[in-house]
C-alpha positions as protocol buffer text, in pm:
chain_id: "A"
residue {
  index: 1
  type: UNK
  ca { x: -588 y: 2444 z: -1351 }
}
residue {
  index: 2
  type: UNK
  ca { x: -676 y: 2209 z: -1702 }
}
residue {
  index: 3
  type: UNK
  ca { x: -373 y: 2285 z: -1828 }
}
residue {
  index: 4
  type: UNK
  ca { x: -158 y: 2224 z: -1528 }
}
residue {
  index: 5
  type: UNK
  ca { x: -338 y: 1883 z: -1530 }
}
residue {
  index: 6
  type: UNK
  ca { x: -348 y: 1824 z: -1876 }
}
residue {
  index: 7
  type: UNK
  ca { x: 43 y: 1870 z: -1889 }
}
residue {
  index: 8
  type: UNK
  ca { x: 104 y: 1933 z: -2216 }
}
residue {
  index: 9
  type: UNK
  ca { x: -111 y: 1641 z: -2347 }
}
residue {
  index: 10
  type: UNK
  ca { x: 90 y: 1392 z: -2148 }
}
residue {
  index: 11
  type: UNK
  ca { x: -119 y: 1456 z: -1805 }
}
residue {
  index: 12
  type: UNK
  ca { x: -278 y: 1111 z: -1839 }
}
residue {
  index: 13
  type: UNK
  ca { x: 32 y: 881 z: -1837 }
}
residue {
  index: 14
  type: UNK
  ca { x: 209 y: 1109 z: -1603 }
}
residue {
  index: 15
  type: UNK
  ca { x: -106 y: 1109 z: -1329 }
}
residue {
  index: 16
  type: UNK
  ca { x: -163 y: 725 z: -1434 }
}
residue {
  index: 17
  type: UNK
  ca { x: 266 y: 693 z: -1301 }
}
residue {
  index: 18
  type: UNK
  ca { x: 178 y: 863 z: -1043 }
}
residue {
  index: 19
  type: UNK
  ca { x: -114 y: 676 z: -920 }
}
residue {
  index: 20
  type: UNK
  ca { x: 82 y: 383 z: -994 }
}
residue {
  index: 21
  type: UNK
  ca { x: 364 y: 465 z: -782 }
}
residue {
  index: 22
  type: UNK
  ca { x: 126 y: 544 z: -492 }
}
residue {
  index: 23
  type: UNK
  ca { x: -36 y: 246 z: -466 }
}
residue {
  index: 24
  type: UNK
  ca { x: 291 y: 71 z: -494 }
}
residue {
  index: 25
  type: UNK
  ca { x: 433 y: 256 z: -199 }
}
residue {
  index: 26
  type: UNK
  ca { x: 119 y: 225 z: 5 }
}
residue {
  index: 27
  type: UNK
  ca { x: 162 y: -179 z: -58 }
}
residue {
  index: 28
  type: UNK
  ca { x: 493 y: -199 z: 15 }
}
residue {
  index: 29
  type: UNK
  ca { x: 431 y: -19 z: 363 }
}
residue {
  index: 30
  type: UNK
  ca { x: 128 y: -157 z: 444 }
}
residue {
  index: 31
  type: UNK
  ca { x: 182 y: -500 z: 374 }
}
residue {
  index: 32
  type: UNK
  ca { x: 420 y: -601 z: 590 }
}
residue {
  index: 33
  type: UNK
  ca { x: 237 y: -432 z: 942 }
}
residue {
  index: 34
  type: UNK
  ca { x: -63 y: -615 z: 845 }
}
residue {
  index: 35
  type: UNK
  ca { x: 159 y: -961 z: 774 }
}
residue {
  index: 36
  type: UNK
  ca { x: 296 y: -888 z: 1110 }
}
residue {
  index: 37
  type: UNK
  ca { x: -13 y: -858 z: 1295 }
}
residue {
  index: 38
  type: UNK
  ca { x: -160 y: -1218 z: 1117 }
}
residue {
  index: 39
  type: UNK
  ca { x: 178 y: -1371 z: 1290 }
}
residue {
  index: 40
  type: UNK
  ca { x: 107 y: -1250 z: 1619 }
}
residue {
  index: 41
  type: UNK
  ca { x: -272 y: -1334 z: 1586 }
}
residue {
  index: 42
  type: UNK
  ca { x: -160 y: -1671 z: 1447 }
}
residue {
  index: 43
  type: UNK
  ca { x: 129 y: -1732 z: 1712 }
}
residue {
  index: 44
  type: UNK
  ca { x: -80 y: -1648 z: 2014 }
}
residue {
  index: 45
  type: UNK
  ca { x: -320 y: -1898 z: 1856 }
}
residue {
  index: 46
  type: UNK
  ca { x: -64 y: -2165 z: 1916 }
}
residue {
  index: 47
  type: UNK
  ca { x: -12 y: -2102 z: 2254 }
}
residue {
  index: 48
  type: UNK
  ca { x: -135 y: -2327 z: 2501 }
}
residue {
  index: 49
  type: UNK
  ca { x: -379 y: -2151 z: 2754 }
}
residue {
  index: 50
  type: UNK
  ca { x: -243 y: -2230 z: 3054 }
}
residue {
  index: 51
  type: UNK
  ca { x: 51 y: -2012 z: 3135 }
}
């Protein structure tokens, strides 16, 4: 298991790339729900009560 995460000697840039690229994805889905969900909040805040 060390050496299959030690990779040669290069396991700490290739699980650093990986981590990398994870967080990157998990931004780039996450971001926009949670930018949509401030709209909505922020639209139905500019909606006048009586409807």
């Amino acid at each position: 298991m060390a050496e299959f995460l030690s990779m040669g000697g290069h396991g700490f840039f290739i699980w650093t790339s990986y981590a990398i690229v994870f967080a990157v994805l998990t931004y780039v889905f996450v971001a926009p729900i949670h930018r949509r969900r401030r709209l909505i909040r922020d639209l139905s805040r500019q909606q006048p009560e009586d409807r």
